[in-house]
N, C-alpha and C positions, 0 to 999 in steps of 0.2 A: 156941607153938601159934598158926598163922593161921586165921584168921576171915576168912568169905566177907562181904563187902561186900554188902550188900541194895539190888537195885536198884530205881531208883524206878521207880513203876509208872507204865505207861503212859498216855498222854491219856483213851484210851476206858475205861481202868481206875478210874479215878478217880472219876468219874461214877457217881452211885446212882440217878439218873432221867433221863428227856429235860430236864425245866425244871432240872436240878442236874448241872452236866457237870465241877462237882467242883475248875474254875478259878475261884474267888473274887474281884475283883475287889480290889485293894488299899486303895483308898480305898470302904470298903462304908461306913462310918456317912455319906459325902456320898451315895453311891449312895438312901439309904435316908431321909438325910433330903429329896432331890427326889423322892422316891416319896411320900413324908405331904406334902410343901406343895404339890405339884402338885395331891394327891387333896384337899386341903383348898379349895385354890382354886378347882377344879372343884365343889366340893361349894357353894361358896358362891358363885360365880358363876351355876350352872345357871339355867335360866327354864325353868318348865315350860312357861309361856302362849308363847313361841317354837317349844319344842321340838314339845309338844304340839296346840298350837291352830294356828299359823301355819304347822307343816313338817308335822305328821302329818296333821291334819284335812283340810289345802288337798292333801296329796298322797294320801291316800284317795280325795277327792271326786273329783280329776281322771282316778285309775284307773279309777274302779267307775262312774262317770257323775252320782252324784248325791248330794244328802247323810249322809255315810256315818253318821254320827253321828243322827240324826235317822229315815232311813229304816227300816223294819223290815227284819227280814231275812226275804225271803219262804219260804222253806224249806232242804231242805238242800244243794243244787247252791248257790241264791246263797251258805246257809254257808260252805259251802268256797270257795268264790272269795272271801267275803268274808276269811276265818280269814286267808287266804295275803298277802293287799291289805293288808290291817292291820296284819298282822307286819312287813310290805315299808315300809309308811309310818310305824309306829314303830322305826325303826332307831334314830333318834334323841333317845328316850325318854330319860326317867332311869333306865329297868331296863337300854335296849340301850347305853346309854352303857358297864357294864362289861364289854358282850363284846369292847368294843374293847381293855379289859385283855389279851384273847387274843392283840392283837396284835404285843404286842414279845415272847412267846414262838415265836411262827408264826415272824415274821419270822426270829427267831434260826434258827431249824431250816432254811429254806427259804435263810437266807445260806448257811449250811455246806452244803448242798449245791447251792449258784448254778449249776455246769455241768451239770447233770441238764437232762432237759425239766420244760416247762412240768405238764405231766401230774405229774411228780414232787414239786413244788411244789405240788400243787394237793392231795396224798395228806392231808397233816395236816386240811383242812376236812373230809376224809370219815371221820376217826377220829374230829374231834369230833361230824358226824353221828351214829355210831355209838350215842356214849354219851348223846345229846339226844334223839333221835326217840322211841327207845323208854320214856323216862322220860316224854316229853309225853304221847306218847299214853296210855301207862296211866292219867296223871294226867287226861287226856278223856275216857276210858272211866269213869274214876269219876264224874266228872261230869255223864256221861251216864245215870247210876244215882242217887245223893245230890246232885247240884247245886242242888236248888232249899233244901236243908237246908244247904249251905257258907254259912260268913259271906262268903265273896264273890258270892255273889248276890243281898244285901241291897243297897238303894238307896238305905237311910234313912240323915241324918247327923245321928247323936245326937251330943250334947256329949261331948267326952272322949275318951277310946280306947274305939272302938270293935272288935269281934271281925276286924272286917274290918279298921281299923288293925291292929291285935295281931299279925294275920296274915301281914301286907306288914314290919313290921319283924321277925318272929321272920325270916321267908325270908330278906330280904333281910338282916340282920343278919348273920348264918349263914354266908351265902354270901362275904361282907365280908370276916368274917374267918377263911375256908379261904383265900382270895385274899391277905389278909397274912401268913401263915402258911408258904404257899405262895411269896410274895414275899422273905420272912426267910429261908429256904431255899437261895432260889437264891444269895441273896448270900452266905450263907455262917454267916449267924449260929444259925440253929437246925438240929438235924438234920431231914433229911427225911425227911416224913412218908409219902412214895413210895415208900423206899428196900426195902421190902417185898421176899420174894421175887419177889411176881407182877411187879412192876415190874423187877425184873432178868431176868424168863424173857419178858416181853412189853411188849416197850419202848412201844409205844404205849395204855399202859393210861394214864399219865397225861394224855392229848388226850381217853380216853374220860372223864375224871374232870372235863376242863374241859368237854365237851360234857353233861356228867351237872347241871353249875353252871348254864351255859345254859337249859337244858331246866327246870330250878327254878326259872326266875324267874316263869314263871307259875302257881306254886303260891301267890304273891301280888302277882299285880300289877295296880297299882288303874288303870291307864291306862283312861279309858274305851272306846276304842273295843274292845277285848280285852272290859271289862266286858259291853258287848253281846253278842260274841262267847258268854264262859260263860254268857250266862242264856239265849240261845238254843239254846243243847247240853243245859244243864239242863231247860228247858222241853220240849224234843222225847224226855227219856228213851229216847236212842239211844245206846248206848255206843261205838256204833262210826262214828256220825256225830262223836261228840267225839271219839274218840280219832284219828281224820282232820282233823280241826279243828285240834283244839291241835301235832298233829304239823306241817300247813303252817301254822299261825302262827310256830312255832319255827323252821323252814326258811325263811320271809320273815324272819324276825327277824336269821339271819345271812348274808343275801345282801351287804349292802352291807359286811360285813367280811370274807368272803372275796374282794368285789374289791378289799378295800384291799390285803388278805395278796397278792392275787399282785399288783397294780402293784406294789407295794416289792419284791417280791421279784425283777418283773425290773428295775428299779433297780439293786437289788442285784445285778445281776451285774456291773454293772462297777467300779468305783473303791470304792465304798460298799463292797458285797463285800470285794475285797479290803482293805480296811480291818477289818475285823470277823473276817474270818477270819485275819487276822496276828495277832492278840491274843484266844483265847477266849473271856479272861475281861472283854471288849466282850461279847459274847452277854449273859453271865452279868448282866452288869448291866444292860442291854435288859428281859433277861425280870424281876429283881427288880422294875426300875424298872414298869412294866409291870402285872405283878400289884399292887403297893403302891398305886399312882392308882386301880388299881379298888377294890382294897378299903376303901381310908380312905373313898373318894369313897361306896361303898354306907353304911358303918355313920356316917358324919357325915351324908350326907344322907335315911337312911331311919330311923335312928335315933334320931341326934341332933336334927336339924334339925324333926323332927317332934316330938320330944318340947318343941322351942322352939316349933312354932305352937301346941300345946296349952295352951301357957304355963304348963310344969313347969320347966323352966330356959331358957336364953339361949344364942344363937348367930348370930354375926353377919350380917346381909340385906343385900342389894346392894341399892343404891338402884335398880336399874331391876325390881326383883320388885314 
């Protein structure tokens, strides 16, 4: 009695999500251990007083005219230019630092398909749109209602964990580690969390899940110039002034990574491309590596590293902080 030979399932078959295309990379534990040292390094190298004061604050002031930090916001027309300017000049924050995690997933999607147009490439930013705008804004609109009752609109710095800490590390905690989880995934070790029907009937529900991570970072983020931002949206109890606020703060927020995503991407069309696209499971460990730097780097440096200035435990300072 002959038995039909089962054959192996196809490349696209394989695959339970976009970030999971189901080729595993063969050396996954180096994959994954340059994902936690990288994000470690990062988390202990970062300078907020650079990131912060020297690149956001100096490139607020030179968009908007004047001291961004310091000036009031005169109503709600400067709001919103202010919301949008803010977001644009914290790209390189310690919150926007992991949208750049997005980007060795982007990149993966936008190799595989290199000979498309530019237009084609540029599709993945608008799915993460999708699933960011709308979360922001909601979260504006509330603030436009209870803002002046949120612990982030407290200015006091009492000793200890405060509500408004509590608050920045449960988010960003959270978000840390969907992003390693997410990173563990692709490489192959945990099943995916995507693999869901809706993510096989609508492949780009996962871009709406990383734009949905995005759009959360301002549910605590203590950057001051943002700070300004909600207690101005708070103060005017307009929900629809905030929920326009926080929506272009979240859209400045990833301007300067959608122009990373398409310069690499047309990079990527030549040599690099074909590189990446001979071998899959190149992607696969792009995007693992990718998510893992962002997530270690949120929960070491918003969890961890905070729990070490409060002086509850220890973690190691770069001598230039």
């Amino acid at each position: 009695m002959t038995h039909a030979v089962a054959e192996k399932p196809a490349i696209h078959e394989t695959g339970t999500s976009m970030f999971v295309n189901g080729l595993f990379p063969r050396r996954r534990s180096l994959v994954i251990a340059v994902g936690v040292v990288l994000g470690f390094l990062l988390a202990y190298a970062w300078s907020p007083q650079l990131a912060d004061d020297q690149i956001g604050f100096n490139a607020a002031d030179a968009m908007l005219g004047h001291n961004a930090l310091t000036t009031p916001i005169a109503g709600v027309t400067s709001g919103v230019l202010f919301a949008f300017v803010s977001g644009l000049a914290g790209s390189f924050t310690a919150c926007n630092v992991m949208v750049l995690g997005a980007v060795g997933p982007l990149v993966g999607e936008s190799a595989l398909s290199r000979r498309e147009s530019l237009a084609r490439m540029a599709r993945p930013i608008g799915w993460l749109a999708v699933g960011m705008l709308p979360l922001s804004a909601l979260y504006g609109a509330l603030v436009g209602v209870f803002g002046t009752h949120m612990p982030q609109f407290s200015t006091t710095h009492s000793p200890g964990l405060s509500p408004r800490i509590i608050q920045a590390m449960t988010d960003f905690g959270v978000i840390g580690v969907v992003m390693i989880v997410l990173g563990l995934a692709a490489a192959g070790v945990v099943p995916d969390p995507l693999a869901a029907a809706i993510s096989r009937r609508f492949r780009n529900a996962p871009l709406i899940l990383m734009g949905m991570l995005i759009g959360a970072f301002l549910i605590g983020r203590p950057y001051p110039l943002f700070g300004q931002m909600f207690r101005s949206a708070a103060q005017h109890h307009n929900p629809l002034y905030g929920a326009a606020a926080f929506a272009l703060q979240s859209l400045g927020n990833i301007v300067v990574m959608s122009l990373i995503v398409l310069l690499i991407s047309v990079v990527l069309r030549g040599r690099a491309g074909r590189w990446l696209a001979a071998e899959p499971a190149r992607v696969s460990a792009l995007t693992a590596s990718g998510f893992l730097i962002a997530g270690v780097f949120a929960v070491l440096y918003w969890d961890v590293r905070v729990l070490h200035l409060m002086g509850y435990i220890w973690f190691p300072t770069a001598p230039w902080h």
